[in-house]
C-alpha positions, 0 to 999 in steps of 0.5 A: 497497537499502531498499524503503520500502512506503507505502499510501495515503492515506485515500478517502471509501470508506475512511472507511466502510468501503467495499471499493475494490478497483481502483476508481479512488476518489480521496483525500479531505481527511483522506487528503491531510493524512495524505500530508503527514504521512508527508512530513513525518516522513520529512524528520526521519528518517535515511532517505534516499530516491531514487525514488518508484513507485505504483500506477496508480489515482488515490488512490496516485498522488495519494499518491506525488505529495504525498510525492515532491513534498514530498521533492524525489523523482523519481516512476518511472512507475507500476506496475500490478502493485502495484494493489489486489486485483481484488474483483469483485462485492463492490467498492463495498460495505461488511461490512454490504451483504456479509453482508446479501447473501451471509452472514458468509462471503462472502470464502469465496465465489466473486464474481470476486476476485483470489486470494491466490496471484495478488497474492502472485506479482505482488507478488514479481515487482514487487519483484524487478524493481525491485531488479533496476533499482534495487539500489543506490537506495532507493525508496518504494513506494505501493500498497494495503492488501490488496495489501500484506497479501498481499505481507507473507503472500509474504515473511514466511507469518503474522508479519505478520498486522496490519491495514495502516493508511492511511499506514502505513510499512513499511521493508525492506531488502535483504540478498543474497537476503533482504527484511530488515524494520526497520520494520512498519506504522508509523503513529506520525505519524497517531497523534501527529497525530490530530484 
């Protein structure tokens, strides 16, 4: 099974650097255009893909529908397992209205977030389920940076430590019991394409 990890496409809150958490903030023009892209790419490579999941907020989805659709690939019902992170009191600001409010250490602190171990063991559970359903099939995922993040953290402790870019691709495949990485966080079809 391959399991090929999508996050999603650029928001207006991305663009200036707005945490969105689980609030449901669609993709903007530059997001869509960056969803054709992986698209595109896809189509060339070898890969073959069956099904396509997302998240249930509006800017996965969006996502999941311009690569499924562009793909020719069923979309599976969503999942909100593989919702960003839950950011409480802190969704909705950028760095500067979070250390002008509460200092440069203000992910120490506690505003009503969801915590790591939290979205780590939703994560494992969501990927456990879905090769379960799923074994013998390849399927893109899209979901959110953070969640990401934590879900590599889950798997891998500190050897994926990048920032997860907008319509970055990650590809595992699964050996027995093991999430085998063939591709990390690549976003060479933005890079290439940049305006």
């Amino acid at each position: 099974m391959l399991m090929g990890l999508i996050r999603h496409g650029q928001t207006d809150w991305n663009a200036v650097g707005r945490i969105q958490g689980q609030s449901d903030i669609p993709l903007n023009g530059e997001g869509r255009r960056q969803a054709e892209l992986l698209a595109e790419r896809l189509l060339r490579e070898p890969y073959r893909w069956d099904y396509c999941i997302t998240s249930n907020l509006s800017r996965a989805e969006e996502t999941g529908r311009i690569i499924a659709g562009r793909l020719g690939l069923p979309l599976l019902e969503a999942d909100e397992r593989i919702r960003e992170r839950a950011y409480g009191q802190v969704e909705g600001l950028t760095a500067a209205e979070r250390e002008a409010r509460w200092g440069k250490n203000w992910n120490q602190q506690e505003f009503g977030q969801e915590k790591d171990e939290q979205l780590q063991a939703r994560g494992l559970a969501f990927m456990e389920d879905l090769s379960a359903k799923h074994s013998d099939r390849n399927v893109l995922v899209v979901s959110h940076g953070g969640f990401l993040a934590q879900l590599y953290i889950a798997l891998y402790k500190d050897k994926y430590t990048q920032r997860i870019g907008n319509l970055s691709l990650t590809i595992l495949e699964k050996k027995d019991k093991e999430w085998n990485p063939l591709l990390y966080n690549c976003s060479r079809h933005i890079l290439q394409n940049q305006r």
